[in-house]
N, C-alpha and C positions, 0 to 999 in steps of 0.2 A: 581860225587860230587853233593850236595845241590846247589838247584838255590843262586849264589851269589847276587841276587836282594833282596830275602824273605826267603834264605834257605829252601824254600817247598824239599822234596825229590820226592816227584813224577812228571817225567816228562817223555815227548814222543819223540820218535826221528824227528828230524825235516830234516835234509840235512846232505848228505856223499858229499865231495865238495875240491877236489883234497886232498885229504888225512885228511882234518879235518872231526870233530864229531858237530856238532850243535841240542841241545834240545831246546824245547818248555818247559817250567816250566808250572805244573799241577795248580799250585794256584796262581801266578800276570801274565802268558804269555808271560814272557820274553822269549826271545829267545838268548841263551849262550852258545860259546864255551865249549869244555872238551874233551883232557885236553883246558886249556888257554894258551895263551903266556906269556913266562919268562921273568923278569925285562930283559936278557940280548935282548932279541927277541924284543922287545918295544926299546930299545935303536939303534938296529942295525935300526929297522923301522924310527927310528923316529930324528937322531941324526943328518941327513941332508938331510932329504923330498927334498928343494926346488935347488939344488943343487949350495950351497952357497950362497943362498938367493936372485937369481938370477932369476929363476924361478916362473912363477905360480902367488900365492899370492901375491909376492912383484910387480912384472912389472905391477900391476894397483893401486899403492899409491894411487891416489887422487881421484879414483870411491872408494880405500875403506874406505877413510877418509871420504869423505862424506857418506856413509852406516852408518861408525860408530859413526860418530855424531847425528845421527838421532837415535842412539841403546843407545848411551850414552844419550842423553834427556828422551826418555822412561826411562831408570832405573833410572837418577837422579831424578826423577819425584815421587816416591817411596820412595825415600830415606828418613829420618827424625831424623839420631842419629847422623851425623857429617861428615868429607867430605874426608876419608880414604878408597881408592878403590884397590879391590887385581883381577887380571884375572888368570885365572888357564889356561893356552893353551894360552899364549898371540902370539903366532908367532910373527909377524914383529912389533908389539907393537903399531898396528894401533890403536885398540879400549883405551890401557892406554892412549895414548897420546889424545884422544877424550875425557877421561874424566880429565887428568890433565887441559883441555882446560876450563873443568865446576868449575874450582875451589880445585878439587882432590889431595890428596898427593897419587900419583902415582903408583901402581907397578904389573908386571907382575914377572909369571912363565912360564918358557918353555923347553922342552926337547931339540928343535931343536937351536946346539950350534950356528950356522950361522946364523941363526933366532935373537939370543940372540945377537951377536956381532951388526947386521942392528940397532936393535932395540935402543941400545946404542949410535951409530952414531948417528941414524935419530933421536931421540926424548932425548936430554940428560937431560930434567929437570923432566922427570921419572926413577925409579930402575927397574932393570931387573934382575931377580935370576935366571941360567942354573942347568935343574934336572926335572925329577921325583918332583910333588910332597911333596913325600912321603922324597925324598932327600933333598930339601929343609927345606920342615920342621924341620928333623931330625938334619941338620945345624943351625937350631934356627935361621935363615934368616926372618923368618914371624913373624907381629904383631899381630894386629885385626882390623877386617876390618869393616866399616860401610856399603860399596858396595862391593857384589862379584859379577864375572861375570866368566860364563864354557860354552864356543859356541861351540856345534858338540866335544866334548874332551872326554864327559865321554862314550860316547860308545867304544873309544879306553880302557876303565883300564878294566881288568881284573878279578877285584876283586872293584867291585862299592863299596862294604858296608866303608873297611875302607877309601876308597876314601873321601866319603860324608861324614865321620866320621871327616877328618882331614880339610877340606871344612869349616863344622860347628865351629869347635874347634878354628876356627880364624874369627869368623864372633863375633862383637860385641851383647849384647841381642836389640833386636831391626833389626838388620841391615837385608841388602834384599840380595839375591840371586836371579842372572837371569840366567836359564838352556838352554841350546835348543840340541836338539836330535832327530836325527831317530826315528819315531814313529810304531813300528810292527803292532799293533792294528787297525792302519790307514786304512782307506776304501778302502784309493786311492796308496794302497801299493798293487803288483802284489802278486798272492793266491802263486804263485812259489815262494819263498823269492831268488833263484838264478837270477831270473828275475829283481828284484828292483836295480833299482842303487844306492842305499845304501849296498847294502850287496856285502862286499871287506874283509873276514878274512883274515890273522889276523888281519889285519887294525882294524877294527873294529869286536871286539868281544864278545860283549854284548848289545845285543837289546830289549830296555827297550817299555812298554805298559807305559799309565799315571795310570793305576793303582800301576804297581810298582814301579814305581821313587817315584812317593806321599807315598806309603807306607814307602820306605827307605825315604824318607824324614824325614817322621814325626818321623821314629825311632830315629835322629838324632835331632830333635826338631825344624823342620822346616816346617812351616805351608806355605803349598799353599794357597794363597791369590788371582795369577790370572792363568789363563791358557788361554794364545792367542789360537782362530781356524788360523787353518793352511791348506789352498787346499793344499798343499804339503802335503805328509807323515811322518807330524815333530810334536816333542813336544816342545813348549815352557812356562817353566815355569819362575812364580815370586813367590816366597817364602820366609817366614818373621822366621827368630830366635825367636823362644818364650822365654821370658826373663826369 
């Protein structure tokens, strides 16, 4: 298949890696599954990661309420068109409820359905949608957003283009997008990509350069604005909806 980043067709092979196929893309460098994993493969993955919310992410609430109050101040610092915030990967609903705290009318998506119950408990003056997505959406569950936020998510979809496509299409003109992702490109990323502790297929199955998240960006009308440096092996982007 064509790079799902830039559709280039020429690409090299990159890693055989217990039974999966992973290329390098000839024109942005991404690095992507083929075949990829199926909505149902994403949901067996992903439908209770922490094992009922028990696990992991939640058992440090209050290191990551304060993380994400400090991640909510950077983005609302950016923001300038009104005070409606969407996260796409919300897990435990630490970061919404970070930014309902700045003033925010609320809301997260999440696949992870125990994720989606905590989230509801611990924070009830935010919404929280269960899905895909692309599921979501299609329930017409989404407005428009003034702030979006996608931490470490989009390396899991499969297929990034409509991803960023449905991303945009509720982002107000004006409003900001903050990204963060595995960066392949990265200096400080091992020449072995089986060696880096980001590479987990099908976990993650599409590994983005900033050249091609900015390219799928802009095709979607999304103008990078900033790009944090990162001694990690990470992308972080802010990016503005062109009106």
């Amino acid at each position: 298949m064509p790079c799902p980043v830039c559709d280039t067709l020429e690409r090299t092979l990159e890693t055989q890696w217990k039974g999966m196929t992973l290329h390098r893309c000839g024109g942005c460098g991404s690095v992507y599954m083929d075949p990829p994993p199926t909505d149902a493969d994403r949901h067996a993955m992903y439908d209770d990661p922490y094992q009922g919310a028990s696990e992991g992410y939640y058992a440090k609430r209050e290191k990551k309420m304060r993380r994400c109050a400090k991640r909510a101040r950077m983005l609302d610092a950016y923001v300038t068109t009104g005070k409606t915030f969407l996260e796409v990967g919300s897990s435990g609903g630490f970061m919404v409820e970070a930014m309902r705290q700045r003033g925010y009318d609320a809301t997260g998506v999440e696949v992870d359905k125990p994720g989606v119950e905590y989230a509801r408990k611990e924070f009830p003056g935010c919404t929280f949608h269960n899905g895909l997505l692309e599921e979501v959406e299609a329930r017409g569950d989404l407005g428009e957003y003034d702030a979006v936020y996608c931490s470490e998510v989009i390396e899991h979809v499969p297929f990034p283009d409509p991803f960023v496509a449905a991303i945009a299409r509720h982002m107000k003109p004006g409003a900001v997008l903050n990204v963060t992702t595995p960066d392949v490109a990265h200096w400080n990323k091992p020449s072995d990509i089986t060696k880096w502790n980001e590479f987990c297929p099908p976990s993650h199955c599409t590994y983005f350069t900033p050249k091609g998240l900015r390219g799928l960006f802009a095709k979607h009308g999304l103008e990078v604005f900033r790009h944090r440096f990162n001694w990690k092996a990470g992308i972080q982007f802010y990016a503005r909806k062109i009106a």
